[in-house]
N, C-alpha and C positions, 0 to 999 in steps of 0.2 A: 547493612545489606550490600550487598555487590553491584556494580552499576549492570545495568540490564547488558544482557550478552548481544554479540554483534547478528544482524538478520541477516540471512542470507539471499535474501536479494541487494542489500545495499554495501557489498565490499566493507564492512567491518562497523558502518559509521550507525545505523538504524536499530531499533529494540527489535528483540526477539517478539514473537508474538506470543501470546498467549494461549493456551489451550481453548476451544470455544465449546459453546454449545452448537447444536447444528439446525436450530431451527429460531426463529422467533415471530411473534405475536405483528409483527411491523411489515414483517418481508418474509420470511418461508410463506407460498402460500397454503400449505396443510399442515404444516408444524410440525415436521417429521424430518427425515436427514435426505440422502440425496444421495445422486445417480453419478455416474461418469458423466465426462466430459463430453460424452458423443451421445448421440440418440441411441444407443446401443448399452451404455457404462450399465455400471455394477448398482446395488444399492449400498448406501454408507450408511453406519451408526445410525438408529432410529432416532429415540429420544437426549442421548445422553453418552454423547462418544465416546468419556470417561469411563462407563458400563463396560465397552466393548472392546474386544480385546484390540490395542494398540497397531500391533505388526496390522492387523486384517486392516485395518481403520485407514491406515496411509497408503496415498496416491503414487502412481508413478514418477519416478526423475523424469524433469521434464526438458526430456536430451533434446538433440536437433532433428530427431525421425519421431518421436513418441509425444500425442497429446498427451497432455497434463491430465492427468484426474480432475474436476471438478466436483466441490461439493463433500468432499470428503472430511474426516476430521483432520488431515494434514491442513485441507487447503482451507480449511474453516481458519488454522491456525494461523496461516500466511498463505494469502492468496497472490501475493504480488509473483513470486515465478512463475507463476502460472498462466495470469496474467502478460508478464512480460512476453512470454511462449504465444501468447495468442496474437497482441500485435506484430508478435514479428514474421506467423506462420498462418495466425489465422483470425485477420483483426474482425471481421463477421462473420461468428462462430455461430451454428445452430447447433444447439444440445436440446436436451432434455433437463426439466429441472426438475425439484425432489416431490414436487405435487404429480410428474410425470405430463404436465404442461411442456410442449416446444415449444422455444423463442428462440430470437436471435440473439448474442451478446456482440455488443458494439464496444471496442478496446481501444481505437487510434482516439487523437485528441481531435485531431479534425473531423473524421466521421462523426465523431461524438456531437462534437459542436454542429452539424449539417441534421443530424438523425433528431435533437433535442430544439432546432427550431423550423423542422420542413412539418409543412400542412398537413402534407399527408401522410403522416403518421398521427393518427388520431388518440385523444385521450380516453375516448368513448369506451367500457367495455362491450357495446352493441357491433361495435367493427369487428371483434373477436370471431374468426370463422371457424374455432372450435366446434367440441358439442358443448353440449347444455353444460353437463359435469365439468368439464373442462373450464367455464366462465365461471363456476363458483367458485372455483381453486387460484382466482385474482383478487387483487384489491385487500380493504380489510377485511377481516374478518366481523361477521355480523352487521358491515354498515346495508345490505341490502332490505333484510328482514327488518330492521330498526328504520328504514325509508331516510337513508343517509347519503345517498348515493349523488346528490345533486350539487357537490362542490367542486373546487376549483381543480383537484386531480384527475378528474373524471367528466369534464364537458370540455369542448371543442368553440371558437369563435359562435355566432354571436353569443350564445349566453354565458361564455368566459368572459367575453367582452365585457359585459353587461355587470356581472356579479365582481369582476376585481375591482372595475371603477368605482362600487359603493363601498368596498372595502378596501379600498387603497388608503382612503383618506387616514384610516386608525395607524399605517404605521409610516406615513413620513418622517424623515429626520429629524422635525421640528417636535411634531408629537415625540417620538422617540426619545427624541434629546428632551422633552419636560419629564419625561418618565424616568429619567438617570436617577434621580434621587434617591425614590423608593426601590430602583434596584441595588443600587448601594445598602438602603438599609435594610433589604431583607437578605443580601451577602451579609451584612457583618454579624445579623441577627443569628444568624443558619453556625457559622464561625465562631459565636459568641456560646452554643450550643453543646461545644466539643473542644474550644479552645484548650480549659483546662484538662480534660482529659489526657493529653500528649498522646492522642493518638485516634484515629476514625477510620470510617468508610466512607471516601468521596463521594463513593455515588451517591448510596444510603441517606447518610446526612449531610449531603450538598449538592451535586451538581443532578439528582433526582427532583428535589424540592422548590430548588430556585427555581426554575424556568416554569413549573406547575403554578405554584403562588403566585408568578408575577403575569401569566397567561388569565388567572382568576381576574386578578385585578383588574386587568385590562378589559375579559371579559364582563365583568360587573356582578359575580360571582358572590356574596355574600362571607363576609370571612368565616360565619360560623358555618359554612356548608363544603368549605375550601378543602377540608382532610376529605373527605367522601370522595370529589375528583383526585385526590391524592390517591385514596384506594384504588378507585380506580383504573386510574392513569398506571398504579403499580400491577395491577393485575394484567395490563395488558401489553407489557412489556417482561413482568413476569413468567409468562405459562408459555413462552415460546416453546419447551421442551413437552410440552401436554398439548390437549385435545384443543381446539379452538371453541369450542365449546364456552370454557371460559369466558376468551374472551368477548365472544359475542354476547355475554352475558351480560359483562360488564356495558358492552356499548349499547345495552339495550337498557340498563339501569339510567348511564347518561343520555340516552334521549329522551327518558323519561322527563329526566330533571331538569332539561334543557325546556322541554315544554313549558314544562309546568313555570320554569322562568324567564323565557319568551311572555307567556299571556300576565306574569307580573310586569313586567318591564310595559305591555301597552298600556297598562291602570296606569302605572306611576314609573315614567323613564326615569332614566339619571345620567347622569355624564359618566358613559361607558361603552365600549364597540355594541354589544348585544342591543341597547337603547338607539343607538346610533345604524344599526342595520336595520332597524323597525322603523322610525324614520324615514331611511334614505330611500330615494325613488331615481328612478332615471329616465326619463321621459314618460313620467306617467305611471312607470310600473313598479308596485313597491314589490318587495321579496315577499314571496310566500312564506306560511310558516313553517314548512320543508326546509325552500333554502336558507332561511335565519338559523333554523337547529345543523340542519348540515355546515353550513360554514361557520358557525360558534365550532361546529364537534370538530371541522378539518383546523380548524387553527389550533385546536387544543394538540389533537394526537400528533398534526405533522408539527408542531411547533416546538412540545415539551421536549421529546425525544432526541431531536435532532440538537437539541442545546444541551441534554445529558452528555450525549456521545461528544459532544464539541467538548464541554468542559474538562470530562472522561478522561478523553482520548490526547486532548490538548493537556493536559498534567502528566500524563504517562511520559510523553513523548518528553518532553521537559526534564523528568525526571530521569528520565534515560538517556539525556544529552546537558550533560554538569553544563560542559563549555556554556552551550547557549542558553540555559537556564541561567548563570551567573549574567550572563552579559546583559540578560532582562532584567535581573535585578537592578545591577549597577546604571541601569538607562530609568529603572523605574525610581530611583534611587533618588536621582538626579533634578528629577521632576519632568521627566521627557518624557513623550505619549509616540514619539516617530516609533520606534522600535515594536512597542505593544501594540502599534496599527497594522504595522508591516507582517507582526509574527503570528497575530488571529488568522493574517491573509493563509498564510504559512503552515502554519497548522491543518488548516483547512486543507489545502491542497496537500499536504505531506501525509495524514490517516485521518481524513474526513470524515461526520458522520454516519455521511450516506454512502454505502458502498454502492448501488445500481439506482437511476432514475427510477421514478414510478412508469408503472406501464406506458407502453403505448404500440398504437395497432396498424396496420398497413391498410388503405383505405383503397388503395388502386397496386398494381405489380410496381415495384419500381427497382430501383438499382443500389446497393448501399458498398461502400467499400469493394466494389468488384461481383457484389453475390446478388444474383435475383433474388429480391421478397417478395413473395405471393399476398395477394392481398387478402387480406385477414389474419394475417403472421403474425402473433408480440413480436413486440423488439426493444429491448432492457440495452440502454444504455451504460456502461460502467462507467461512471463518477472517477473510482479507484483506479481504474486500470489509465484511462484518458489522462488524469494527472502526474499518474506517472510518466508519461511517452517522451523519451528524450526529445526526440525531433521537435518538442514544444517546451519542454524544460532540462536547461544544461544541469547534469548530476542529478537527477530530480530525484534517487533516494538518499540523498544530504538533505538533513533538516538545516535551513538557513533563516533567520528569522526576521532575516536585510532582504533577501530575495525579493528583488523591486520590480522586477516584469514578471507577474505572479498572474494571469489571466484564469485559473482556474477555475473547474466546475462545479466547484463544491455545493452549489445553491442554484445550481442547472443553468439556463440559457435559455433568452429566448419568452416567449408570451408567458409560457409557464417559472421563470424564473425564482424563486421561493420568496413568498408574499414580505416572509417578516423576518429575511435577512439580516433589517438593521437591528431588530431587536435583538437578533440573533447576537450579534457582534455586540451591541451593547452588552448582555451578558456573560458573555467569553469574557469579553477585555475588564470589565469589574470582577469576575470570579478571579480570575488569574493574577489581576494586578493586587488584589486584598491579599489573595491566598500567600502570595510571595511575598508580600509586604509582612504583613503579621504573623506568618507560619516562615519565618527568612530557612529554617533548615531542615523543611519538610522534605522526609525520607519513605521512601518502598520498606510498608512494616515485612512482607513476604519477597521470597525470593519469584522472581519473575513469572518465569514457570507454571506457578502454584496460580495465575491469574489466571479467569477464565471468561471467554469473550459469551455477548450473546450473539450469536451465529445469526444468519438467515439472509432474506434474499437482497431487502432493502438499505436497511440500518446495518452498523456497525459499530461496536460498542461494548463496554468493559460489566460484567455482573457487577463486578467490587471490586474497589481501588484501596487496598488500606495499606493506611500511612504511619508514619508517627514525628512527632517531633518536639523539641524540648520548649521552655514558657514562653506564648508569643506574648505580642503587645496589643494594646487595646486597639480598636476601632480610630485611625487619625481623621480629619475634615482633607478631602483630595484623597482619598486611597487608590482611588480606580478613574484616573484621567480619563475623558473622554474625546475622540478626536470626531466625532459626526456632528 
């Protein structure tokens, strides 16, 4: 296959992006496609942008007098000119998004950074001075109805306070770092599954599975119950292009089950977070059995996801840049871990996950990059766009894998910061370092093109990644150094 074609926001050097879908199960919040860029814009592609016919599909050239389209199936494809056009014309942008919810989008690095740690932008969807309809069309999908709502993206000081400090303790570095092992072996397990084949779907049978089994585990999850959150977890990352329906289905199956193994875990704990949040107290007050099922469910959904699209997204990008793919090897090669520390950073901040922060609401009027917010306003931080802002990184669409003053957003900033980071990076850096290792000449089985992203408001991330490559080698002892 052909090395991916040059993006056009990066002068020659970046992959093309993929075709997307235009909603999903994580971030559209109706799961349907989307408006212009201004409270006024067009609607784009419903479910399936592919359906509709092309020419109507794509945005406007985003000259020096013309907003960009948002939301469209161009910009689903590559958001970053669009993006770029907003910091430099309109870094606090009010649009319309595709549930037909206004927010603000926040695009400099530095607003980013002010907007993702000021108080008063509340996590609360009670701050929402929508209407009613309007606050259904936030957050996930189904966590209201299923009585999900009481975790860490969704409450404000003190009972943020309160609920991180009992769940901090599950993912320190230390813990973290005892937990390398079984991520290794369920990388080479997942790799041992497809090696001979000379050829897979990343997501499919990898960088889907891993981060779910090693979330069970963590959680205290039963192995023989472990494919059911697999289903699940698929379904709700799946039906982005469908009704949500789905998947509040499905989140209403796992709080079931989350129940039902809540009140086992109080008969008989065991050394595991779910056993260890039933436990913990903080001055007297233990968590209810709300919050235990809600923050089991918010580590599963924000947790798995966000280490797909890392894995994803972080093999794509690799694959579309030989140079610095080789130079990883040759460092992994060697026995060095600097380089595979430095390039997760890199990754991250080059097509991260997350393309927009989780909500958040205006509690009082205030001032953000030059523009009054009313209070009661969302206001969606981009991740994506922030990382990119020269004014905060020189060349920042060159993928560098050395890029050593890397301050990026990729895992937010600030009180809400993302809980299980390290784990986060623990998985990247063993997925990538095995995948290289043992797959030394793993190739793009489709021409670029032919990928297709899953779209939507929060997440960013690849349907299928398939590959091929010719006999690797077994599973070595050190495959995936770890530097935490």
């Amino acid at each position: 296959m052909n090395d991916c074609p040059a993006h056009p926001s990066a002068g020659g050097d970046s992959p093309a992006r993929p075709a997307a879908d235009a909603a999903s199960a994580g971030g559209s919040p109706d799961g349907t496609g989307g408006t212009g860029g201004s409270a006024s814009g067009h609607r784009a592609a419903e479910a399936d942008p592919e359906a509709a016919d092309p020419g109507a599909a794509l945005g406007t050239d985003p000259g020096a007098d013309a907003a960009p389209a948002l939301f469209t199936w161009e910009f689903a494809t590559d958001p970053y000119p669009a993006y770029a056009w907003l910091r430099t014309h309109s870094p606090v942008h009010r649009t319309t998004l595709p549930s037909g919810v206004e927010a603000w989008l926040v695009t400099r690095y530095e607003d980013a950074r002010q907007a993702l740690a000021d108080a008063r932008l509340s996590k609360d969807p009670a701050h929402h001075a929508g209407p009613s309809d309007a606050k259904g069309k936030t957050g996930i999908p189904g966590e209201r109805k299923a009585e999900l709502t009481t975790h860490l993206l969704n409450i404000d000081p003190p009972d943020h306070t309160r609920l991180r400090r009992l769940v901090s303790k599950a993912f320190t570095p230390r813990r973290v770092a005892a937990f390398a092992p079984r991520v290794q072996e369920l990388t080479d397990r997942l790799i041992d599954g497809f090696a001979d084949r000379g050829q897979a779907d990343l997501i499919h049978d990898f960088a889907f599975p891993l981060p779910i089994y090693a979330i069970c585990d963590l959680l205290g999850v039963p192995e023989e119950d472990q494919d059911d959150f697999r289903d699940w977890a698929g379904m709700m990352i799946r039906h982005g292009g469908g009704p949500r329906g789905g998947v509040a289905r499905s989140v209403k199956k796992m709080r079931g089950y989350l129940a039902e193994l809540i009140h086992r875990k109080r008969e008989n704990p065991g050394d595991d977070l779910i056993s260890d949040l039933i436990r913990a107290s903080d001055h007297g007050e233990h968590l209810t059995e709300n919050e235990a099922a809600a923050m089991a469910f918010i580590l599963l959904f924000a947790g798995f996801e966000t280490t797909v699209n890392l894995i994803g997204n972080g093999v794509y990008a690799l694959l579309c840049h030989p140079e610095q793919r080789e130079r990883l090897q040759r460092s992994l090669a060697a026995g060095e871990s600097g380089l595979l520390a430095t390039g997760i950073e890199e990754l991250l901040r080059y097509d991260g996950p997350v393309e927009l922060a989780t909500w958040r609401y205006a509690t009082v009027p205030l001032t953000l990059g030059g523009e009054e917010i009313g209070a009661g306003d969302p206001v969606l931080v981009v991740l994506a766009a922030a990382d990119r802002d020269p004014e905060r990184f020189p060349d920042p669409d060159r993928l560098d894998l050395a890029r050593s003053d890397n301050q990026h957003l990729g895992y937010g900033h600030g009180i809400h910061y993302c809980l299980g980071a390290p784990l986060a990076r623990l998985e990247g850096q063993t997925a990538l370092a095995t995948l290289l290792g043992r797959l030394p000449d793993l190739r793009l089985a489709v021409e670029p093109g032919e990928l297709r992203r899953r779209g939507g408001l929060i997440m960013r991330g690849l349907r299928t990644l398939p590959v091929e490559f010719g006999p690797g080698r077994p599973p070595a002892e050190g495959d995936a150094p770890s530097t935490l």
